[in-house]
Phi, psi and omega in degrees: 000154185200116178283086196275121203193140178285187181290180149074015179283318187101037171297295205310324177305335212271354197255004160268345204265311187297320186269298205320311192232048188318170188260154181292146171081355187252121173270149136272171141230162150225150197184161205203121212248037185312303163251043185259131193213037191183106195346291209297337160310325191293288199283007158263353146284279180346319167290312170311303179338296180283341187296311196266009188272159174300326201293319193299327171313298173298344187277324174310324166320297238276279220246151184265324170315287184295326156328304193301323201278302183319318193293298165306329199261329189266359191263307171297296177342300206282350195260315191262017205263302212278343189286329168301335186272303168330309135243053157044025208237148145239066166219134355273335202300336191286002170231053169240347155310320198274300116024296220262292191313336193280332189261012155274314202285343174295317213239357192253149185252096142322344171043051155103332210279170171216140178262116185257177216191088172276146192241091176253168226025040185301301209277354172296302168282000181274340179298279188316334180287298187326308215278335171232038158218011150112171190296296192291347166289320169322284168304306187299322179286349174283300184288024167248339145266348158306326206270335168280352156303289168344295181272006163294171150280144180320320173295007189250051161315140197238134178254166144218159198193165200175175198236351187260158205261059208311313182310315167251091124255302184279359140330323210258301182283022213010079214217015184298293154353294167279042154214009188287354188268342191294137168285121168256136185254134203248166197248083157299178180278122166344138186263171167325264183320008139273283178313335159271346154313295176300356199280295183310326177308302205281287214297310183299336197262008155219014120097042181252123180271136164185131206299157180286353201227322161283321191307330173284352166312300186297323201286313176307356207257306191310337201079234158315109189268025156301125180323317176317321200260354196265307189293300192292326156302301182322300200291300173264042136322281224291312209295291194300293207278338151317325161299344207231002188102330191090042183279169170309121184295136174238204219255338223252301198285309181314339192262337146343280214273000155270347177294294208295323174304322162284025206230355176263095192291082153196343164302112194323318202273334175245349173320300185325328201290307137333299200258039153249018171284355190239352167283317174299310182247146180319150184326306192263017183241256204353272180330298161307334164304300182292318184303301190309328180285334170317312198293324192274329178306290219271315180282332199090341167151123166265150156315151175274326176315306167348316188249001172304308186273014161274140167265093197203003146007281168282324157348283201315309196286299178322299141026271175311305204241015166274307159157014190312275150236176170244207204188069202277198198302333158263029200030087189235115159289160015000151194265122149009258193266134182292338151296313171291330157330280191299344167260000126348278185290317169269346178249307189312096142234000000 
């Protein structure tokens, strides 16, 4: 499965939330493989992970069976650790990580339990393997991971997730095939009547009044309904009517504190938005990237025509499903959220 959602969405929440409180009969792992830019590195966190997780610890309790593999499995692990270290090299062995996980995933029986392996930030390395071991290096490591999905046992599930769109990336490497086996599951935006819930929520447990007809004020002003962007006006709502007495939020003070979010060149939560565009994408899609959101900042909304004669096709979709801008019905970019616009348009140079 692959949780298709932009950043600042709540994957990550959602899939600490699934290991805190599994469901019966279900382990998580989680893990994040964010700054991983090398296959077999990859797959030698996954192993240490799973290796040190609560889930393998309880399965190793259950079954005497799955001891034994583990058991078998962590004895070669520690074999290739020490032959490496010993000459000093990672050739050849070092590409028996991938070799000794995929024939755990084979070979281990869960006896009814299902071990799930949440991956998060999978297409952010998968970017970074293309950018420093080559495309083909890329292709390879996806279709090394389809084939350990394939040969697991039924009890072993892989979630991945990412803030980046893995169907275009493996588009971009032609490369849809290893990945064709995934359900990709999508993160819509709070609908109104869910953002007046959270709302409603947020604001009583610190006792802040405010009427059902402003909150929908806010909610029309934020827009774009990810929680994050939901949270963060609501917290300096809260922060501004504390300051004021705890008087009642009006429509007045909402338009105060949309000001002031954007008005802060040093704000942490939209600088990232910037500065990981030269972190995710190779120099000239950065650039480009940077160009097109200048333009959609400042007119406020482009034409899709706009952008025809740019060769920036994926640029737009990386855009797009990061959480960035859209695309409506008339087919007009815009940015997602009207706060990171303006701010945007005054810091973004």
């Amino acid at each position: 499965m692959f949780i298709s959602a932009p950043r600042r969405s709540g994957k990550t929440s959602i899939m600490r939330f699934m290991e805190d409180q599994p469901r019966e009969g279900f382990m998580f792992l989680y893990l994040t493989v964010e700054d991983v830019s090398d296959s077999e590195d990859y797959f030698r966190v996954l192993s240490e992970e799973l290796l040190k997780s609560d889930a393998i610890g309880k399965l190793a309790k259950l079954n005497e069976r799955a001891k034994s593999r583990l058991a078998a499995f962590t004895e070669r692990f520690k074999k290739i650790k020490v032959f490496n270290i010993e000459i000093e090299t990672n050739q050849p062995e070092k590409a028996r990580y991938s070799e000794e996980f995929e024939n755990l995933l084979r070979d281990l029986d869960t006896e009814g339990a299902t071990i799930c392996i949440m991956v998060d930030e999978f297409p952010v390395a998968l970017e970074a393997i293309a950018k420093a071991k080559g495309n083909d290096e890329a292709v390879r490591f996806l279709h090394i991971n389809r084939a350990q999905r394939q040969k697991a046992k039924p009890g072993i599930q892989f979630i991945y997730t990412g803030s980046i769109g893995l169907p275009n990336i493996a588009r971009k490497l032609n490369a849809t095939s290893a990945i064709n086996d995934l359900t990709v599951v999508e993160i819509p935006p709070l609908s109104l009547e869910e953002g007046m819930d959270l709302s409603r929520q947020i604001f009583s447990t610190y006792r802040v009044q405010v009427s059902d007809e402003t909150l929908r004020y806010m909610l029309g002003k934020i827009e774009w309904l990810m929680p994050f962007f939901v949270q963060l006006v609501i917290q300096m709502i809260i922060d501004e009517a504390e300051a004021l007495g705890n008087q009642p939020v009006s429509s007045a003070l909402i338009d105060e504190v949309l000001l002031k979010a954007s008005n802060h060149r040093n704000n942490i939560y939209f600088e990232n938005y910037y500065s990981r565009l030269d972190k995710t994408l190779p120099t000239e899609e950065s650039r480009t990237a940077k160009e097109i959101l200048g333009e959609i900042a400042m007119k406020g909304q482009v034409p899709a025509t706009a952008f025809v004669q740019v060769n920036s096709p994926a640029v737009l979709e990386i855009l797009e499903f990061d959480g960035y801008i859209h695309l409506d019905e008339a087919k007009i970019y815009r940015f997602n959220s009207p706060i990171l616009r303006m701010w945007w348009e005054k810091f973004a140079k």
